[in-house]
N, C-alpha and C positions, 0 to 999 in steps of 0.2 A: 504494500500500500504506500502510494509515495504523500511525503506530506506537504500541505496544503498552506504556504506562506501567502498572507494577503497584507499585512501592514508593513509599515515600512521597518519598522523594528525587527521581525520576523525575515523580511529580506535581508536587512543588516545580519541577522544571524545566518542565516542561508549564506551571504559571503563569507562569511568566516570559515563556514565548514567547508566550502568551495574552495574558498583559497589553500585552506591544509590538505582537500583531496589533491589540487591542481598541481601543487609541490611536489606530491607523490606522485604525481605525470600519470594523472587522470583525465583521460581528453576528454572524459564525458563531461567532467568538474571545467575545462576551461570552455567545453560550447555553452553550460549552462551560466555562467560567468560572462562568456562572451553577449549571451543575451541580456544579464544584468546589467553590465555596461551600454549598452543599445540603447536599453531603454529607461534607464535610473533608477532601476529597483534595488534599493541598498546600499549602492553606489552610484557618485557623479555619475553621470552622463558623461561617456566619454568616447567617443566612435574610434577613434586610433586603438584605446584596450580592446573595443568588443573585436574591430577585426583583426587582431593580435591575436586574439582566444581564439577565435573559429577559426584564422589560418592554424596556429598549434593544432590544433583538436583535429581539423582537416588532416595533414600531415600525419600526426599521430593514425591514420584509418579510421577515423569517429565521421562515421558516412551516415550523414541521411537529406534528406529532402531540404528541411530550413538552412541546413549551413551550408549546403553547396549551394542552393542560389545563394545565400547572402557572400560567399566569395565569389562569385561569375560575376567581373564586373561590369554589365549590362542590368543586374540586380541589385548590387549590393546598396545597402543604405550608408554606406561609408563616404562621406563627402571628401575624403583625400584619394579618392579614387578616381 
């Protein structure tokens, strides 16, 4: 059962344990990181981190659907792109 952050505290905790899975070179820990960053859930808003994490996470083999378009840059929501 995965659990269910909604406030921003609860996000702020969610990066926490993100950032200690991430260390451990958890690509799943930097895609879901990489979307905290995106979108300011716990963390600044920061587009250069989120697509830092999804490139890592990409690299790493963490394949699916939202992070390979968010790296295809004809999609990506990254404005340094």
């Amino acid at each position: 059962m995965r659990a269910r952050y909604t406030s921003q505290a609860s996000y702020r905790e969610a990066s926490s344990l993100l950032h200690a899975a991430a260390e451990q070179d958890s690509k799943e820990a930097k895609y879901y990181l990489g979307l905290m960053h995106e979108y300011g859930k716990g963390v600044e808003q920061d587009f250069l981190k989120a697509y830092n994490h999804y490139r890592q996470s990409s690299n790493q083999g963490y394949v699916s659907a939202p992070c390979s378009s968010r790296l295809d840059s004809d999609h990506v929501s990254c404005p340094f792109l």
